[in-house]
N, C-alpha and C positions, 0 to 999 in steps of 0.2 A: 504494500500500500504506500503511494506518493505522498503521506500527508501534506509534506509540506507545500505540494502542490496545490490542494486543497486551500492552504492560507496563501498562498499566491494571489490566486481566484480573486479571494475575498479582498483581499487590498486592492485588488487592480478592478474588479468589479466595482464594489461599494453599493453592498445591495441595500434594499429599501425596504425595513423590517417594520413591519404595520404591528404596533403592539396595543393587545386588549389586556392592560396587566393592571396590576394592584396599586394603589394611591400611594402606600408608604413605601415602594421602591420603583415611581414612574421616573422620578427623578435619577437614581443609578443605574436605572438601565438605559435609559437614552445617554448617559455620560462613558458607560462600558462601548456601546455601538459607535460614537463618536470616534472617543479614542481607540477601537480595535479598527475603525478604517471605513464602516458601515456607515447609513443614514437613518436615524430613526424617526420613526412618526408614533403622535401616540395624541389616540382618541377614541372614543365608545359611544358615541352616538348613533342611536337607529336612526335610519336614512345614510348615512354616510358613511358606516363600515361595509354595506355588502360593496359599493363602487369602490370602496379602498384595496377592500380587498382582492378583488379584483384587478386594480394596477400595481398591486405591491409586490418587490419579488420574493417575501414569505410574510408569514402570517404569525404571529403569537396568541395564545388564547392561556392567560395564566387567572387561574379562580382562588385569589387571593383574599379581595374584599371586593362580592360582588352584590353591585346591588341588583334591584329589579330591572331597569333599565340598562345597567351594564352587560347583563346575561340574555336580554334581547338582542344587544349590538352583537355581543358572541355570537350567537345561533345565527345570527343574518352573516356574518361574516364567515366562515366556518361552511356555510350552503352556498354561498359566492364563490370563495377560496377553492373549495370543490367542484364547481363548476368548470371554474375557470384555470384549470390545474394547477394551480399557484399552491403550493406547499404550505402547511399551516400546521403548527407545535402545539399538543395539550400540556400544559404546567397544573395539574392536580394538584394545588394545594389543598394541604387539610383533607384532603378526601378520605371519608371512612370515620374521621370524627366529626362531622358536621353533615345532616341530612341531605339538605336545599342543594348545596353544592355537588354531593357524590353522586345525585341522582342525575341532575346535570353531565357532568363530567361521564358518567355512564351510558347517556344517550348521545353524545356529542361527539365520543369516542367510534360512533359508528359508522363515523362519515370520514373514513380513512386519514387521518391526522400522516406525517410522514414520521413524526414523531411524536411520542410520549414521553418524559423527563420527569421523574418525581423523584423524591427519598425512598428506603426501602419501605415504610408503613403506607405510605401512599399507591406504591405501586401495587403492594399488595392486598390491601381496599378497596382496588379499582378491580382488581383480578378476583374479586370475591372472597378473597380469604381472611382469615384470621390476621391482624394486627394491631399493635399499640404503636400509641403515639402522645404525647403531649401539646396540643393544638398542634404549630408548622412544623414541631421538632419530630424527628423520628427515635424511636424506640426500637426497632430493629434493624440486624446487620442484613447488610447488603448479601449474603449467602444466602440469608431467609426467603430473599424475593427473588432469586435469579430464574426459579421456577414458574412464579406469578408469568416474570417479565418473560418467557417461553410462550406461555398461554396468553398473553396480550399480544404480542408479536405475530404468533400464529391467527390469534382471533380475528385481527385489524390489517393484518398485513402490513404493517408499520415496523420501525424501529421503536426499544425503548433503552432508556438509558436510565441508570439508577445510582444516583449517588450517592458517596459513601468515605469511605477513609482507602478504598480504591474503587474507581467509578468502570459500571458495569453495562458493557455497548451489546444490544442483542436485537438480533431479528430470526425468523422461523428460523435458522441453520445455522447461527454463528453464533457465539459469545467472547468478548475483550473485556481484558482489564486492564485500564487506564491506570497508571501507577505515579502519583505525583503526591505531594504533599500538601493540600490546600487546607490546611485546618485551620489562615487566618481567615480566611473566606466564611468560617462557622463563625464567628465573633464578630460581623457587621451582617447590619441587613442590607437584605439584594440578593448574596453573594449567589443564592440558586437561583433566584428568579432573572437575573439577568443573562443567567447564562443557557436559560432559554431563550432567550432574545436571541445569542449569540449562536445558537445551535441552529434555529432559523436561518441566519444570515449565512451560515457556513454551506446548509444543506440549500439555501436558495442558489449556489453559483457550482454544484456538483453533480454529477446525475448520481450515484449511489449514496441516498443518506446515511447507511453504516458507515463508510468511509468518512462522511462528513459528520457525522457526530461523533467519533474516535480523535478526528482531527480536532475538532472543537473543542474538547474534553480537554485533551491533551495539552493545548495552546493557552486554554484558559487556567490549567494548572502549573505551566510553569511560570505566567504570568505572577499565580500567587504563590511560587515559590520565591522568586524576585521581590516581590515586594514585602514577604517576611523577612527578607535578610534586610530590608531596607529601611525598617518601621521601629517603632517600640512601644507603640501599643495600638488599641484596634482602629481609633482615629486615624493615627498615620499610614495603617496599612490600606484603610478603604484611600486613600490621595497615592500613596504609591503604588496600588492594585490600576490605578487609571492610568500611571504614567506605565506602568509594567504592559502595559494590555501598550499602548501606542511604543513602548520601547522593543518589544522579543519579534525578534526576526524569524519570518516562517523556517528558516532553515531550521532552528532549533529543533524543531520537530522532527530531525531526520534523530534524534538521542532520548527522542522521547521512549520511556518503557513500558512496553505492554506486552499481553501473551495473550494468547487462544487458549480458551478452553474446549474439550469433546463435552457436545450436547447429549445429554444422559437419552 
């Protein structure tokens, strides 16, 4: 796999990542797409998400805080998106601890997302199973859900990706793990939510979203390797996670660590 090709792409492209995403991280994830090289747009109005989504070159759908109107613009955007084969990411938050949304997330998952991106309790709340969680935080290791993420994969024909303390790439016949150290990424917020933004923008300029979500993975964690060596607490990590993300050169990616697993 080129990845680094992949972040080529996405620099020389500068795709146009239409995000339906949560109030308390709308602001770092349009500052992640800026600085990794992308253009972000960010709004959820009905009437104006299905035409967006429609010119956009992927689509974000993250159910962080939604309201009533927020999750109408979803569904209009999302049947658009599909339409118009424009690639569009489910961000499940909380799902599985919060009704309104899992149901949501559940039906919306049918309209072929190219991507799925949650923690391990999410994914496997969407996958019907058993999990714990603490509202956004997760309660179970990424091993728990690698399964779940099998059965979503195969369900939707999508990729999903599962983060964790090593992030987990899978679609119906492949699994990777993405081996990097992002754990200042857990001590601000955003750090997940935007990098579904950032999984969008990757897989909007790629034709194999596996590949582009590995790449993505990948690029976003040695970003926040860089910026823990550069920080000293989680203030400065979130300002040097921005400059890290416009500083690492796709090459980097040809060192990044990862391995295949056999699908059981």
């Amino acid at each position: 796999m080129a990845l680094h090709a992949v972040a080529q792409e996405y620099r020389q492209q500068s795709p146009l990542v239409f995000c339906l995403t949560n109030t308390v991280v709308a602001n770092f994830t349009a500052n992640v797409l800026l600085a990794s090289g992308a253009s972000p747009a960010m709004t959820d109005l009905p009437g104006e998400a299905g035409p967006f989504a429609k010119a956009a070159s992927a689509v974000l759908v993250n159910l962080g805080t939604p309201s009533t109107e927020q999750l109408a613009a979803m569904e209009e955007a999302v049947q658009s998106a599909s339409a118009a084969g424009t690639p569009w990411i489910l961000d499940p938050v909380a799902v599985g601890a919060l009704p309104v949304r899992t149901d949501f997330a559940r039906r919306i998952a049918t309209q072929r997302p190219a991507l799925i991106r949650g923690n391990a309790s999410e994914i496997l709340a969407l996958a019907g199973r058993q999990s714990a969680s603490r509202g956004v935080d997760a309660l179970d290791d990424v091993s728990a859900a690698l399964a779940a993420g099998r059965d979503l994969a195969q369900q939707h024909d999508c990729v999903v990706a599962i983060s964790g303390q090593s992030d987990a790439i899978i679609d119906a016949t492949r699994t990777v793990l993405v081996h990097t150290n992002g754990i200042g990424l857990t001590r601000i917020t955003g750090g997940g939510c935007a990098l579904g933004a950032f999984c969008a923008g990757m897989i909007a300029v790629h034709d194999d979203p596996f590949e582009a979500a590995i790449a993505a993975h990948g690029f976003y964690g040695l970003a926040a390797e860089k910026a823990l060596e550069n920080s000293t607490g989680p203030g400065s990590f979130a300002v040097a996670f921005i400059d890290a993300l416009s500083a690492t050169d796709p090459e980097e990616l040809k060192t990044l660590k990862h391995e295949e697993l056999n699908h059981a």
